[in-house]
N, C-alpha and C positions, 0 to 999 in steps of 0.2 A: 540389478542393485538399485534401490530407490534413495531418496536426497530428503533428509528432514528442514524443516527452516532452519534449525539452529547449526546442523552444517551448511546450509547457506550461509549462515552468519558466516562462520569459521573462513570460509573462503571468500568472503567478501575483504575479512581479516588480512587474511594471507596475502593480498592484491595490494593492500593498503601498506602492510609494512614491507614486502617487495617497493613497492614506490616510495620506502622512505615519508608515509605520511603519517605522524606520529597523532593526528587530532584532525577530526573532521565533524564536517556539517551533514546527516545526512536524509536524503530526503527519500520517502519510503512509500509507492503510489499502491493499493491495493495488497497483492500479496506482498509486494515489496515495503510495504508496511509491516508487516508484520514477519519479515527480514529483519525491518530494522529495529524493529525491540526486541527480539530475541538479539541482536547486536549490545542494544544497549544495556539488555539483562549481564553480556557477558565481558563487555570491554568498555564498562560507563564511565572509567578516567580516559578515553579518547573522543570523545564526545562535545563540544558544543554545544549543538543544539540539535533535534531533529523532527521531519514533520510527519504525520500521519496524512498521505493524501488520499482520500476513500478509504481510510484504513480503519484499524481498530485494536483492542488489545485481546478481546473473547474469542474462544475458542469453540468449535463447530456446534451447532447444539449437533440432538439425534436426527432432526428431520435434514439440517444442511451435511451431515455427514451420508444420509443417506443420497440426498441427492449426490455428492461427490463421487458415492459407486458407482449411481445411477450413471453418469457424467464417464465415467472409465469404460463402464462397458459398451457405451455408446459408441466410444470411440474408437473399439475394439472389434464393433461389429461393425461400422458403417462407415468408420472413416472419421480421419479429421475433417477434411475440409466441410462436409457437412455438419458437425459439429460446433466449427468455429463460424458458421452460415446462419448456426440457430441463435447461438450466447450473442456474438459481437453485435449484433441492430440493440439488444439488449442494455448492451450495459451504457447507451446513450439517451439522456431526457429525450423526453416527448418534444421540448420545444426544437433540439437541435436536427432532431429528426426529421421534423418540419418544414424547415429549409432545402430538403431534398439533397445536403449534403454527401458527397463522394468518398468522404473519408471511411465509414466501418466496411464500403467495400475492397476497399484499397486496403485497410488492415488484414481482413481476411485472404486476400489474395498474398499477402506479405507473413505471414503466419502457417500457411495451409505447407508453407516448402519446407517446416521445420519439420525436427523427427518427429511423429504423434507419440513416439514415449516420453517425451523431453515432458510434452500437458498430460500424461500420464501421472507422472513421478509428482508435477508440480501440484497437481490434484488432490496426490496422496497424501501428500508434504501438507497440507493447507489441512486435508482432514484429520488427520493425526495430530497437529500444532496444540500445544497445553496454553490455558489463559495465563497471558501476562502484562493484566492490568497491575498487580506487584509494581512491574517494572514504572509504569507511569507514574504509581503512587511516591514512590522516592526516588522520583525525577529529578534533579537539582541542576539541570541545566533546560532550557525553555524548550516547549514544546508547539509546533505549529500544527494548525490544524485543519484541511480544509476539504467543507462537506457543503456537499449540492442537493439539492431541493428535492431534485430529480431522483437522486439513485436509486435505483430498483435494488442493488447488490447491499450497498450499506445504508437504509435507512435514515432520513435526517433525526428523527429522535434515536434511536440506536447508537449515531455517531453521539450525540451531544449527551449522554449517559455517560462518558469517556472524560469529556473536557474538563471536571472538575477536579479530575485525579492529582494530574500536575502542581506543584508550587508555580511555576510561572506558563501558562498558556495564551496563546496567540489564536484568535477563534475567528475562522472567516466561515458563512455561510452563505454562498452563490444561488441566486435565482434562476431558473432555469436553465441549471446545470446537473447533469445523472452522473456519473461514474469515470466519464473522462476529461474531466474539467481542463486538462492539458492542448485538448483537441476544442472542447465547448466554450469555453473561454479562458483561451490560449494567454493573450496581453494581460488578462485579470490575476493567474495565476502566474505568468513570469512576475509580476511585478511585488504578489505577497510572498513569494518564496525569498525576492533578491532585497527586499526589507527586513524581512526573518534574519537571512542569513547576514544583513548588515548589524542588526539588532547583537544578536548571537555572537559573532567575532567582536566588539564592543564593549556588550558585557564585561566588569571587574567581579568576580566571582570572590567574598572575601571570608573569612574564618569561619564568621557566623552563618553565608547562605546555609540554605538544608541541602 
């Protein structure tokens, strides 16, 4: 049985009102970006604020669809862990790289123990996802945004084709930084996400916003 994003959402949902959280902030790294707008598509009076970090709102072309088959049967004939040996050095700038950093090994040794159907499903889920820039475009609550120089996955112009959807966006673009800007510039990004989210709960949202 495979897992669309927007039942992602649903159970992200489900989690949330299990905890009695009736309104949240939330932040959405990669795929989990685009979690979190199929969230916002579907449950936009619990919402805040939320950010896109490496994310986006478009939907697979034909060439990234194909790689995603490509990508399943990979995984199917040879193994995760070699799989997650080839993407993971990947999805980090050049500059972080650099540094001789221990970290994409250390993720891949921490990933290769999951089930290889769990990056199956999530593969599929990711190629299958319908565009929902919609959703950004009657955004009415802010929108954070943050893209690195580096990324090989999402593009810096790619990303910034997105930014103007929003009524209110918050636009950070990190220098020498690729696709895990959490790991590449760890301090740079707690600190735009914990103004976001100070920005965001502050906010008087009043008759007139859009």
């Amino acid at each position: 049985m495979g897992c669309s994003i927007a039942r992602m959402a649903k159970i992200v949902r489900a989690i949330l009102e299990k905890e009695k959280i009736n309104q949240s902030i939330m932040i959405g790294h990669s795929m989990g970006g685009y979690v979190t707008l199929a969230y916002a598509g579907l449950y936009p009076e619990t919402l805040k604020g939320y950010c896109l970090f490496h994310s986006h709102p478009y939907a697979d072309s034909s060439a990234k669809k194909e790689g995603r088959n490509k990508a399943i049967q990979f995984i199917q004939k040879k193994g995760l862990t070699s799989f997650l040996e080839g993407l993971v050095p990947k999805l980090f700038g050049r500059t972080f790289k650099e540094r001789g950093t221990a970290i994409p090994g250390q993720l891949i040794d921490r990933y290769k123990k999951t089930d290889p159907a769990g990056f199956i499903y999530q593969l599929a889920a990711m190629r299958d996802r319908p565009n929902t820039r919609k959703v950004l475009s009657q955004s009415n609550v802010p929108v954070c945004f943050i893209i690195g120089k580096e990324d090989a996955a999402v593009p810096e112009q790619y990303s910034l084709n997105q930014t103007y959807l929003p009524e209110i966006a918050d636009i950070h673009i990190l220098n020498q930084v690729g696709h895990m800007g959490m790991f590449e510039a760890k301090e740079k990004t707690q600190e735009i996400i914990k103004k976001f989210i100070h920005f965001s709960l502050g906010r008087q949202v009043t008759p007139n916003s859009k």
